[in-house]
C-alpha positions as a Markdown table, in Angstrom:
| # | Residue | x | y | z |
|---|---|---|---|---|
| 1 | Unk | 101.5 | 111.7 | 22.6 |
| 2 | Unk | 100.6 | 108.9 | 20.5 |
| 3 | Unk | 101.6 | 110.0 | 17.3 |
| 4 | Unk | 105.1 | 111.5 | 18.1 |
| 5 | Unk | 107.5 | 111.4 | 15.3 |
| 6 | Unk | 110.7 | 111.2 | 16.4 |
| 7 | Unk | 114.5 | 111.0 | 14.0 |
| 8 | Unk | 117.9 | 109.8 | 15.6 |
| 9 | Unk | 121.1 | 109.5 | 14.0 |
| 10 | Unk | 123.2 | 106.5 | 15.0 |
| 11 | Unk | 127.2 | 106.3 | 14.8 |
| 12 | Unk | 127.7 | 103.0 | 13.4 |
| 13 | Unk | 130.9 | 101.2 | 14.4 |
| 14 | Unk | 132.8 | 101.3 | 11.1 |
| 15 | Unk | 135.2 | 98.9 | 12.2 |
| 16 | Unk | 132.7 | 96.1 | 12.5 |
| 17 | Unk | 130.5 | 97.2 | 9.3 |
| 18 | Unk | 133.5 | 97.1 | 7.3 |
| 19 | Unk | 134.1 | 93.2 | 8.7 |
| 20 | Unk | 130.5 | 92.6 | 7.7 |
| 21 | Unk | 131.4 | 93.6 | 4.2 |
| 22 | Unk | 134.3 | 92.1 | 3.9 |
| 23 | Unk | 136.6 | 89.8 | 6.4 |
| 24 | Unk | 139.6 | 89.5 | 4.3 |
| 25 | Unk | 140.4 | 93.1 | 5.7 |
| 26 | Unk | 140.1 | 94.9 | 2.0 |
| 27 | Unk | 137.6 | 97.6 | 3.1 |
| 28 | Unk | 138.1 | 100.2 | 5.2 |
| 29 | Unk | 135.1 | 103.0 | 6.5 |
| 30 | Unk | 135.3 | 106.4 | 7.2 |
| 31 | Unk | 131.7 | 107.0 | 8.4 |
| 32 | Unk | 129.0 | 105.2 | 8.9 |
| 33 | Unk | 125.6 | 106.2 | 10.4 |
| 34 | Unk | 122.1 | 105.0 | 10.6 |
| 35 | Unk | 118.9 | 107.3 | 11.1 |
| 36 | Unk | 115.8 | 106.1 | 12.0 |
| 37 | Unk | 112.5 | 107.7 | 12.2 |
| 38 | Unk | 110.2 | 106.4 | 15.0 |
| 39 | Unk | 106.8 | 106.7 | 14.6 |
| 40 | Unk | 104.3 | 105.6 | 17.7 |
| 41 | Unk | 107.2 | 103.6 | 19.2 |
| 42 | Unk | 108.1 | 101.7 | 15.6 |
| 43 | Unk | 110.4 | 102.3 | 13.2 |
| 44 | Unk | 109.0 | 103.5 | 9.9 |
| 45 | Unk | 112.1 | 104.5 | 7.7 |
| 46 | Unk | 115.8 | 103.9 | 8.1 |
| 47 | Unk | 119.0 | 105.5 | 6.2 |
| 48 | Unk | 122.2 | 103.5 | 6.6 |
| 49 | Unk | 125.2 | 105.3 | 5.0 |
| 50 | Unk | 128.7 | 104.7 | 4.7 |
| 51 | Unk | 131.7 | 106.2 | 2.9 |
| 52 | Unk | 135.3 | 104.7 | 2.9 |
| 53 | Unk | 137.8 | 102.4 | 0.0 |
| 54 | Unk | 138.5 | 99.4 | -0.8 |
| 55 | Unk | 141.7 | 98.3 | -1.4 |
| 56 | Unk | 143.0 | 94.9 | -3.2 |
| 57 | Unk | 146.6 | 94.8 | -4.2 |
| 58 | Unk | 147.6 | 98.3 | -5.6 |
| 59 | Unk | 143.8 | 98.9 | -6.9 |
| 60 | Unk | 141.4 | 100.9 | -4.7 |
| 61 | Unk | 138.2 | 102.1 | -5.0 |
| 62 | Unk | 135.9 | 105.1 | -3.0 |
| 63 | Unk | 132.8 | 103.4 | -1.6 |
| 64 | Unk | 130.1 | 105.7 | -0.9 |
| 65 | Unk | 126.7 | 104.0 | -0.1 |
| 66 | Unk | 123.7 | 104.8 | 1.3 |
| 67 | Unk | 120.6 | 102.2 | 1.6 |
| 68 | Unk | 116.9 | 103.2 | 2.4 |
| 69 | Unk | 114.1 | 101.7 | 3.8 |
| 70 | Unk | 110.5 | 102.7 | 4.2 |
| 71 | Unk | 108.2 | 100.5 | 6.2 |
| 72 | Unk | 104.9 | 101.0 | 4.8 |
| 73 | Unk | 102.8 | 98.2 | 6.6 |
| 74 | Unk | 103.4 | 95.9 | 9.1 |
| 75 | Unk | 101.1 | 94.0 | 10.8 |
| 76 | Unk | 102.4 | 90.7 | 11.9 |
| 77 | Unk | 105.3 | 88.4 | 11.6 |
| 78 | Unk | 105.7 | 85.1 | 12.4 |
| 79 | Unk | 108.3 | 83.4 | 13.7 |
| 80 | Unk | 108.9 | 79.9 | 14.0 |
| 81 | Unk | 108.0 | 77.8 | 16.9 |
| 82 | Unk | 111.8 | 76.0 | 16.2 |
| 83 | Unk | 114.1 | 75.7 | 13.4 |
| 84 | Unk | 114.2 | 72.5 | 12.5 |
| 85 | Unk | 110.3 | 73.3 | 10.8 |
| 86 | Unk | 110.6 | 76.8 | 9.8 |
| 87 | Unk | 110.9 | 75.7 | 5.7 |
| 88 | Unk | 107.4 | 74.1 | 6.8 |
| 89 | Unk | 105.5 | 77.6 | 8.0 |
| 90 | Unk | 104.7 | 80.6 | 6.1 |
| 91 | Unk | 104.9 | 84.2 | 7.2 |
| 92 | Unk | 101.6 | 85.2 | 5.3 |
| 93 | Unk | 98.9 | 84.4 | 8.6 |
């Protein structure tokens, strides 16, 4: 139907996420997941959570995030024709 509502859960490669944080090598994840809700084919909220330490020297840390996001309204966005003028368009057409 049209206005199936649908969650999934997503293991997240930790390995990868905990690169994107930080490259020097100091963090290191245990988990890490994202769920998305997909409503009528888009997705309307996400969840992305991770748990793990950092560790510089001999200090260390427990991380234990989890970041939210709702999409209330989206109706267009605009991309630019090339990248060289993007600074020149606006994404409020």
């Amino acid at each position: 139907a049209a206005s199936d509502v649908y969650k999934r859960q997503f293991k997240v490669n930790t390995s990868k996420l905990a690169t994107l944080l930080d490259n020097m090598g100091s963090v290191k994840l245990d988990h890490a997941t994202l769920v998305a809700t997909i409503k009528n084919e888009k997705i309307s909220h996400m969840i992305l959570s991770f748990t793990g330490t950092q560790t510089v020297n001999d200090a260390s840390a427990d991380i234990d995030v989890s970041i939210e996001l709702s999409i209330k309204k989206l109706n267009k966005i605009n991309f630019p024709n090339d990248l060289d003028n993007y600074k020149n368009e606006t994404a409020e057409d």
